[in-house]
Structures are given as structure tokens and as C-alpha cells.
C-alpha positions in Angstrom: 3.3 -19.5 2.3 5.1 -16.0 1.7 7.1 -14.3 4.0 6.1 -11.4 5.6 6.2 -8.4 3.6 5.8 -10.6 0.5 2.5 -9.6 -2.0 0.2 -12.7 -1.6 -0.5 -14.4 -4.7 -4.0 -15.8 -3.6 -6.9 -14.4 -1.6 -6.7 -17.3 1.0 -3.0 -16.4 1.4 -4.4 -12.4 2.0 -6.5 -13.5 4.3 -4.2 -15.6 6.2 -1.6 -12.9 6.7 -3.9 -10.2 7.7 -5.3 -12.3 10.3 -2.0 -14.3 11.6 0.8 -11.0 10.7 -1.4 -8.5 12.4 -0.2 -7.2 15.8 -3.8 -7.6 16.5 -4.5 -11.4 18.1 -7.1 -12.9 16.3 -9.4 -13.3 19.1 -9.8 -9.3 19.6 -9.9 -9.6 15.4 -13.4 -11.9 15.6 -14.6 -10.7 18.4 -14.4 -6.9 15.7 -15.7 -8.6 13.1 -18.3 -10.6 15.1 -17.6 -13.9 14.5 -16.4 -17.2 16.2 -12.5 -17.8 16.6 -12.4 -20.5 14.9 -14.5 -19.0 12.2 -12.3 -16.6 11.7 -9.1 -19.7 11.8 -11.0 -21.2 9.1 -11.5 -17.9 6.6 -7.8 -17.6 7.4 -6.8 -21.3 5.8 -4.6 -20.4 3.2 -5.2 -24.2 1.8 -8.8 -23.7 1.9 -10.6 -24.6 -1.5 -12.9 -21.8 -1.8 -12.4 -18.4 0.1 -14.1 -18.4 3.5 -13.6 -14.5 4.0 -17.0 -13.2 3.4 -16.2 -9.4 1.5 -18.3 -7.7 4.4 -15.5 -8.6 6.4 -12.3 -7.2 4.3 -12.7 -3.5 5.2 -13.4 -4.1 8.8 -10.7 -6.2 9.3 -8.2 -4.1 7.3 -9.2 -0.8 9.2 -8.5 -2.7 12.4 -5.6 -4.6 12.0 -4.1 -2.1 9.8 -2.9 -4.8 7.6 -3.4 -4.0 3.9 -2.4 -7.9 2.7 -5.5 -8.2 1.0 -5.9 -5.4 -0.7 -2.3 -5.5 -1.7 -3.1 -8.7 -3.2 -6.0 -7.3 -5.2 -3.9 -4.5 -6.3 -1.2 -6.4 -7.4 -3.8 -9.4 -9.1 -5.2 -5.9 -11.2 -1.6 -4.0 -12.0 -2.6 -1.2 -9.5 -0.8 0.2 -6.7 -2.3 1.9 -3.5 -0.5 4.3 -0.7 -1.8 6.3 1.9 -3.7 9.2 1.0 -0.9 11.9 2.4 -1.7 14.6 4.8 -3.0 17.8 3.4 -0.5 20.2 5.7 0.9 23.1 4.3 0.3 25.9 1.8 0.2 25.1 -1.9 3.2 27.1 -2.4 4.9 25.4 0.4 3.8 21.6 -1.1 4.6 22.7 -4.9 8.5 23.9 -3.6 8.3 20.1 -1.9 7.0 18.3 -5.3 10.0 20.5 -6.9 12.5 19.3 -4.9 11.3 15.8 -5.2 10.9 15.9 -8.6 14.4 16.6 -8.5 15.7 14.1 -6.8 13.6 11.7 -9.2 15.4 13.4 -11.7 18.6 12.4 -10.5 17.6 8.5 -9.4 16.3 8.1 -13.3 19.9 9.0 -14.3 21.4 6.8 -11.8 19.0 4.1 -13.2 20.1 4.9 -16.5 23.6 4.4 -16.0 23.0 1.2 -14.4 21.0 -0.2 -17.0 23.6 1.2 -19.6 26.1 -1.4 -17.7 23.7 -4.8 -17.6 20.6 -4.3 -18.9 19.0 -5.0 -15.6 17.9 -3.6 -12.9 18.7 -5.8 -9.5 17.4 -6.1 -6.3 19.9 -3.1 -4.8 18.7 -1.0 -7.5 15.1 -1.7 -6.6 14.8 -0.6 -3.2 16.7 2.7 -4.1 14.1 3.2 -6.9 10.6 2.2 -5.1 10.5 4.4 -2.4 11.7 7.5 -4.8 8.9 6.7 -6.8 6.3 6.9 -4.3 7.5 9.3 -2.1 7.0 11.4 -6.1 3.7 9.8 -6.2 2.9 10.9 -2.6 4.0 14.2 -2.9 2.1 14.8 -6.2 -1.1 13.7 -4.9 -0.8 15.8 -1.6 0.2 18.3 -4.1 -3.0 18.3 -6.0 -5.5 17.5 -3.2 -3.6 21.0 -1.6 -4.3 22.5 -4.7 -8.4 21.2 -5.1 -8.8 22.3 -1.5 -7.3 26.0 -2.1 -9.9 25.9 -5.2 -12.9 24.7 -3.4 -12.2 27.4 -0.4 -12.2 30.2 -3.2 -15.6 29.1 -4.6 -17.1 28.8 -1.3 
């Protein structure tokens, strides 16, 4: 079994964390979905041979227990990545300065990285959590940067 925080690497182990690492008990997660406790036990046994999890379940159950293990497995089984869909505050000019600056910073983190491969070849587990959250706090910013920037055009047309 992984530890929390850890990416399942099987839907059974998804299901198991989103049901048993949620702040939400499991009995107030069944009782949302509308199913037996121990229906719900069972979906969530990660040693299970087939999945018991029926799909029509996943988005429910992710929306309420704001535990994302399962689709964090499926995005990491397809090479994908999800985040939050940022907050659309600000102007465009305002959010294009912000993507600037982090773009930036970015800049300045790749060069960093560079150095440190130019030592080892490697990049280690230090490294990597300095790297990860630069990268989607860029990602982040360049999406709420272009969902600022389709909402300014949409208003214009309107």
C-alpha cells in the first residue's frame, strides 16, 4: 500500500485511498454515494481481483471527499497531469505582469537546474521539490492567464 501523498499504481489502490485518506468517514462517503458501508469497504479493497468501484461513483466521490487519488492515478497511468483550474481574478494586464514575473523565476530555476545537472547528471529528490511546484505554479499562472485573456475576448464580442 502507498503512503499518503504517494500516486497509486492500481485503481483498487485509488479507490482505497480516496475512501480511507479522506477527512470524510466513510459512512457519510456511502451514505453520498448511496450505497451500503460495507459496499463501499469492499470497492475500497485494494486486494480486490477486479475493481468494485462502479465509474458512476468516481466523480461523486471525488467532489465530496475532495480526494483526487483516483484520478491522479489515471493521470499518471496516461502521462497526464491535472491542477486546479485557477481563479480568473484580475485584469489581463494585471495576470500577464504575474505570468512575467513567473516566467522569470522559471527562468532562473532552469538555470539552477542546469548547474546541478552540469555537476551529476541527475537531478535528486532536493532538487525535485524546488522544481515541481515552480513548474506548476508556471503552468497555473499561464492557464489563468489565457482563460483571463478568452474571457476579455468573449466580453468584446458580446
Amino acid at each position: 500500500m502507498k503512503k499518503r501523498g504517494e500516486t497509486p499504481t492500481t485503481y483498487n489502490e485509488a479507490v482505497y485511498s480516496a475512501v480511507h485518506r479522506s477527512s470524510v468517514p466513510p459512512k457519510m462517503i456511502a451514505d453520498h454515494l448511496g450505497i451500503s458501508e460495507s459496499t463501499l469497504y469492499n470497492a475500497a479493497n485494494p486486494n480486490s481481483e477486479e475493481p468494485q468501484l462502479p465509474r458512476k461513483h468516481i466523480v461523486p466521490l471525488t467532489r465530496f471527499t475532495k480526494n483526487f487519488a483516483i484520478l491522479d492515478y489515471f493521470e499518471h497511468a496516461v502521462g497526464r497531469v491535472a491542477f486546479e483550474i485557477p481563479s480568473f481574478a484580475g485584469s489581463f494586464s494585471s495576470v500577464a505582469r504575474e505570468a512575467a514575473e513567473t516566467t522569470e523565476h522559471f527562468g532562473v530555476l532552469l538555470r539552477q537546474i542546469g548547474s546541478a545537472l552540469e555537476n551529476d547528471g541527475l537531478v535528486d529528490m532536493k532538487e525535485l521539490r524546488h522544481i515541481e511546484p515552480a513548474c506548476l505554479k508556471l503552468i497555473e499562472t499561464i492557464a489563468r492567464l489565457s482563460a483571463v485573456a478568452r474571457q476579455e475576448a468573449e466580453s468584446m464580442v458580446r
